[in-house]
C-alpha positions as CSV (number, residue, x, y, z in Angstrom):
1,X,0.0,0.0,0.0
2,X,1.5,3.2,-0.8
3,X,2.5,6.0,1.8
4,X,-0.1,8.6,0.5
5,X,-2.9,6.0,0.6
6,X,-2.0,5.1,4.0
7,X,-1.7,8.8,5.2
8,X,-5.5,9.8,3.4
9,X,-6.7,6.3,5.7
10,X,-5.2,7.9,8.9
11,X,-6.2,11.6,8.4
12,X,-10.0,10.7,7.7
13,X,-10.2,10.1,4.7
14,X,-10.6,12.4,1.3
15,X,-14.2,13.1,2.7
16,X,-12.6,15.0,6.0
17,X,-10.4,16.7,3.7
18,X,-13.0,18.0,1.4
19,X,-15.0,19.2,4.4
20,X,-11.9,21.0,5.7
21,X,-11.4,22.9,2.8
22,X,-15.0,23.8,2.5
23,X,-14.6,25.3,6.0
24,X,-10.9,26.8,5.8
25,X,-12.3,28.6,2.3
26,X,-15.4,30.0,4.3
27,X,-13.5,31.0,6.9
28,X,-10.6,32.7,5.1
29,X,-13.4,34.5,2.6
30,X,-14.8,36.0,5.5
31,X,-12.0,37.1,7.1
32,X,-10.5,38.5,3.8
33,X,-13.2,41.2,3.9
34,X,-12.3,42.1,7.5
35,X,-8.9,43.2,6.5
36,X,-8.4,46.9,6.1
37,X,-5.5,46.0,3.5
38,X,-6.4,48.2,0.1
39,X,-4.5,45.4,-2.2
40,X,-7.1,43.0,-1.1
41,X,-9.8,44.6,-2.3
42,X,-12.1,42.7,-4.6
43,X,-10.0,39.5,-3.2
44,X,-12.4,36.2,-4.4
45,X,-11.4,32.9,-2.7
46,X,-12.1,30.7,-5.4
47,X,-10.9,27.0,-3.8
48,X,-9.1,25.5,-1.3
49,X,-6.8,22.3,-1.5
50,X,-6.1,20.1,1.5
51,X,-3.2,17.9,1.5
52,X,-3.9,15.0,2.6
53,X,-2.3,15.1,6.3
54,X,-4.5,18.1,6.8
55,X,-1.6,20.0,7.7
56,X,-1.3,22.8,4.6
57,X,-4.1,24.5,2.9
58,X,-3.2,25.9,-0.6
59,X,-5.9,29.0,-1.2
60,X,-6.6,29.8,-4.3
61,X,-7.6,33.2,-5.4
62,X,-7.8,36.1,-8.1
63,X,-8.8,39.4,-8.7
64,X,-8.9,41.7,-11.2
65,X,-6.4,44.2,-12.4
66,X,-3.5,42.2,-14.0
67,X,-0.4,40.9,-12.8
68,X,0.7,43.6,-11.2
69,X,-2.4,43.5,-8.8
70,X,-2.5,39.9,-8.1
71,X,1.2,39.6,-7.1
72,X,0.0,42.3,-5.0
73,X,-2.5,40.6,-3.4
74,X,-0.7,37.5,-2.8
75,X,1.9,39.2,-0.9
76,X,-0.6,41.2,1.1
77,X,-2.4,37.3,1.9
78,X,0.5,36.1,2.4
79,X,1.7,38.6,5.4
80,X,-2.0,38.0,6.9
81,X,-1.5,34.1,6.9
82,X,-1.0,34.2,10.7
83,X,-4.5,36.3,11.4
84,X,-6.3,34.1,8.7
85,X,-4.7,30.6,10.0
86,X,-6.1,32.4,13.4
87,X,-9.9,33.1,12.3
88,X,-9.7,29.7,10.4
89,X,-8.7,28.1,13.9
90,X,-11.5,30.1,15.6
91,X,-14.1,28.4,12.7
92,X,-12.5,24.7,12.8
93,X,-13.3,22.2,15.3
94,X,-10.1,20.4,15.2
95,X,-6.4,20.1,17.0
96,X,-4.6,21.0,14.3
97,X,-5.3,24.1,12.0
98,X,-3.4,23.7,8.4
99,X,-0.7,25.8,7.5
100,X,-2.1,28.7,4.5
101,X,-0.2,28.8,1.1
102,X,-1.7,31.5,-1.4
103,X,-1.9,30.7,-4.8
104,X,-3.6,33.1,-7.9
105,X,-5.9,31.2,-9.7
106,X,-4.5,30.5,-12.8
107,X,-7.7,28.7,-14.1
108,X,-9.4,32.2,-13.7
109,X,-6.7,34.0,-14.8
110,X,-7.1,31.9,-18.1
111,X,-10.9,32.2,-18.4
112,X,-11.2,35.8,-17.3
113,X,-8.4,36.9,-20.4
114,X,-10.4,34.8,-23.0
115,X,-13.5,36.6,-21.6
116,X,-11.6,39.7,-22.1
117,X,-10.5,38.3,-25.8
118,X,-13.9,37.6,-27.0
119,X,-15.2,40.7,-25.9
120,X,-12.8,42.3,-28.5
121,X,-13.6,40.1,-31.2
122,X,-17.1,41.3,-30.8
123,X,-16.2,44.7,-30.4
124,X,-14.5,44.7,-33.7
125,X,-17.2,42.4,-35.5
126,X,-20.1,44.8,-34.4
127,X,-17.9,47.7,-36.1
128,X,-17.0,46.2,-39.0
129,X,-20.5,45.1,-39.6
130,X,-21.3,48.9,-38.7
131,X,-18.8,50.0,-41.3
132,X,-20.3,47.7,-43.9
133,X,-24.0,48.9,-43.2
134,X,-22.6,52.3,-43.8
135,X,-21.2,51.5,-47.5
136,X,-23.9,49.8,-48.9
């Protein structure tokens, strides 16, 4: 049987760590709006992955602005990991509270610039059908 089986069997299973992420993304969303840090305004949580010792969470979140902004707001999450592993203590029932890793969402990062793509494509499809209106 292999180690990480084994570990997953002894931690509660993946069930356990679904629920804790469930709760450790509740909790840190919540407490994200608390913060009176400007850079994490507009701050979505968008998932949270357990490892499967329940001892580190990886957050995953985005928000808008570019690159610029989001490596913003991971440092800024990333200096409040001790106050946000403290609220997510304060929400969790458990002995151990996992450790918080911030990650930007690169899934949203991908969608939200194809969004941004499209709209474009439709911008300039809508005038060029404008321009050909106009010449017939």
């Amino acid at each position: 049987m292999s180690e990480a089986l084994m570990d997953v069997r002894e931690a509660g299973g993946p069930r356990r760590a679904r629920r804790l992420a469930a709760a450790v993304r509740h909790a840190v969303a919540e407490e994200v709006t608390k913060l009176a840090d400007p850079s994490l305004t507009d701050v979505v949580i968008t998932g949270v992955d357990v490892g499967v010792d329940l001892d580190l969470a990886t957050v995953y979140f985005y928000r808008r602005g570019g690159p610029e902004a989001l490596a913003t707001a991971e440092a800024a999450l990333s200096r409040s990991a001790g106050r946000l592993r403290s609220a997510v203590g304060s929400h969790l029932r458990t002995r151990r509270v996992p450790r918080l890793r911030f990650r930007v969402d690169e899934g949203m990062t991908r969608g939200i610039a194809i969004e941004d793509r499209l709209a474009e494509i439709a911008k300039a499809e809508a005038a060029s059908d404008r321009q050909e209106d106009a010449a017939r």
